[in-house]
C-alpha positions in Angstrom: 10.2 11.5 -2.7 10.9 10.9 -6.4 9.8 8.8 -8.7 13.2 6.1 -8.3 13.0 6.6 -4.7 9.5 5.4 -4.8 10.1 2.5 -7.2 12.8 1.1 -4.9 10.5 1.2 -1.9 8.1 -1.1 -3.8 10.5 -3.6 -4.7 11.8 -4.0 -1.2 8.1 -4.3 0.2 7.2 -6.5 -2.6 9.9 -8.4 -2.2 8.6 -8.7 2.2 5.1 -9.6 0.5 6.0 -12.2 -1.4 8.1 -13.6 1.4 4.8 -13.4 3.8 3.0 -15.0 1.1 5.3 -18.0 0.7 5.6 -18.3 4.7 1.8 -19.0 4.4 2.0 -21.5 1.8 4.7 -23.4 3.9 2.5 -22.5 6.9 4.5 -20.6 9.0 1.6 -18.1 8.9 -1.8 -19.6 9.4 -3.6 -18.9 6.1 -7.1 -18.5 8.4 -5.7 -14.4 8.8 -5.6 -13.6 5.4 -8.1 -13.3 3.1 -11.0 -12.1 5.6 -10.8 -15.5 7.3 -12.9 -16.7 4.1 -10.5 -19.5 2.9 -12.1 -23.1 4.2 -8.9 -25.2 3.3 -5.8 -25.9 1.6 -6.3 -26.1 -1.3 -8.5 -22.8 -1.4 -5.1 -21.5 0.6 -3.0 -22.7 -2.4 -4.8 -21.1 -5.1 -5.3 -17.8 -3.6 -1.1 -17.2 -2.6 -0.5 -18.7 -5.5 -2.5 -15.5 -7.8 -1.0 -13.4 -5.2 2.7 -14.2 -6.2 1.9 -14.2 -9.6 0.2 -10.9 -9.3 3.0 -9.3 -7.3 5.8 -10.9 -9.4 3.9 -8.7 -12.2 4.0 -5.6 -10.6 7.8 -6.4 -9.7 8.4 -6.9 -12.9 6.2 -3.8 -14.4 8.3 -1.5 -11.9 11.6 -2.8 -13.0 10.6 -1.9 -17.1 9.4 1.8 -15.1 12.7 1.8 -13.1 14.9 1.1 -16.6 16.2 -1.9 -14.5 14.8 -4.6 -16.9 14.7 -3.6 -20.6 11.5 -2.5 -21.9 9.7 -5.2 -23.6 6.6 -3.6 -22.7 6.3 0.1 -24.2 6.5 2.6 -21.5 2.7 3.5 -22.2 1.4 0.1 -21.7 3.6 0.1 -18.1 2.0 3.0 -17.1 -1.6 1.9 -17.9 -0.9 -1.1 -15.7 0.5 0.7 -13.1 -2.6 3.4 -13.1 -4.2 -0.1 -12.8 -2.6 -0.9 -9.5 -3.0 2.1 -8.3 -7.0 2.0 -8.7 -7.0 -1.7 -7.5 -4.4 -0.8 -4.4 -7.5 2.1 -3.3 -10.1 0.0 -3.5 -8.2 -2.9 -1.6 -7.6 -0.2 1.0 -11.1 0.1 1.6 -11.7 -3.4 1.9 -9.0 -3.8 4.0 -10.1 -0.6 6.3 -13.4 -3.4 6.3 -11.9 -6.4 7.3 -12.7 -8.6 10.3 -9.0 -9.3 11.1 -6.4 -7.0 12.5 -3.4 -8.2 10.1 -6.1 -7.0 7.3 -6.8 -4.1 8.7 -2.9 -3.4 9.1 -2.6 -4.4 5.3 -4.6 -1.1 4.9 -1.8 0.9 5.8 0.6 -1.1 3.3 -2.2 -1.0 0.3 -2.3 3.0 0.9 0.9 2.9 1.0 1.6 1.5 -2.3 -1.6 3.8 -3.7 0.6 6.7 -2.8 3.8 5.4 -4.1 2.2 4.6 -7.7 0.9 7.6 -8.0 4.4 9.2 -6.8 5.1 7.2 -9.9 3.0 8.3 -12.2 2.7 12.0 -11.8 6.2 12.6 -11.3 7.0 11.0 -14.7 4.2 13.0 -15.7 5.9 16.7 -15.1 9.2 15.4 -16.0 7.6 14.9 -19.4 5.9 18.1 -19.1 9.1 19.6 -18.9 10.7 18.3 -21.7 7.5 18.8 -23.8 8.0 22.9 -23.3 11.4 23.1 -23.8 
């Protein structure tokens, strides 16, 4: 897979997550499976999605400036630092995940490994491509 193969896969599954994480606001999906069943009420529930979109929307946005779909505001090295972000943060929620008490967390597991193995698709193809260029 390259590196704009892999960026289009993360928009599309961002753009499911968000979507899951608004059908729990709206309660279409009990908020009592997410979050290791730690959430006591609403407003708790509110808060919580609420980062989550934020923090996805980022991302989205971050691989769009990576994909050279949105212009670069943000200098390509900054992107890249917050995507080697991600991908440390996506690991460690995949252990937590792996931990969890609830099967939907435990499936998010999968997804977060997933997404561990698509930044890093990312990030070390860009890296030979420049390696290339460097040498020639």
């Amino acid at each position: 897979m390259n590196s704009k193969s892999a960026i289009k896969t993360m928009l599309y599954l961002l753009v499911v997550i968000i979507l899951f994480h608004l059908c729990i606001m709206i309660k279409i999906v009990p908020y009592e499976i997410t979050w290791g069943g730690r959430l006591k009420n609403d407003s708790e529930m509110y808060v919580f999605e609420t980062i989550s979109i934020i923090i996805n929307l980022f991302l989205f946005s971050i691989l769009l400036i990576k994909g050279k779909y949105l212009g670069g505001f943000i200098p390509i090295k900054v992107v890249n630092v917050i995507l080697w972000g991600f991908f440390v943060v996506f690991g460690l929620n995949t252990i937590g995940n792996i931990l969890a008490k609830t099967n939907i967390e435990k499936f998010f597991a999968l997804l977060t490994l997933f997404f561990s193995i698509l930044i890093w698709i990312i990030l070390r193809k860009d890296k030979k491509h420049n390696t290339v260029k460097d040498t020639n």
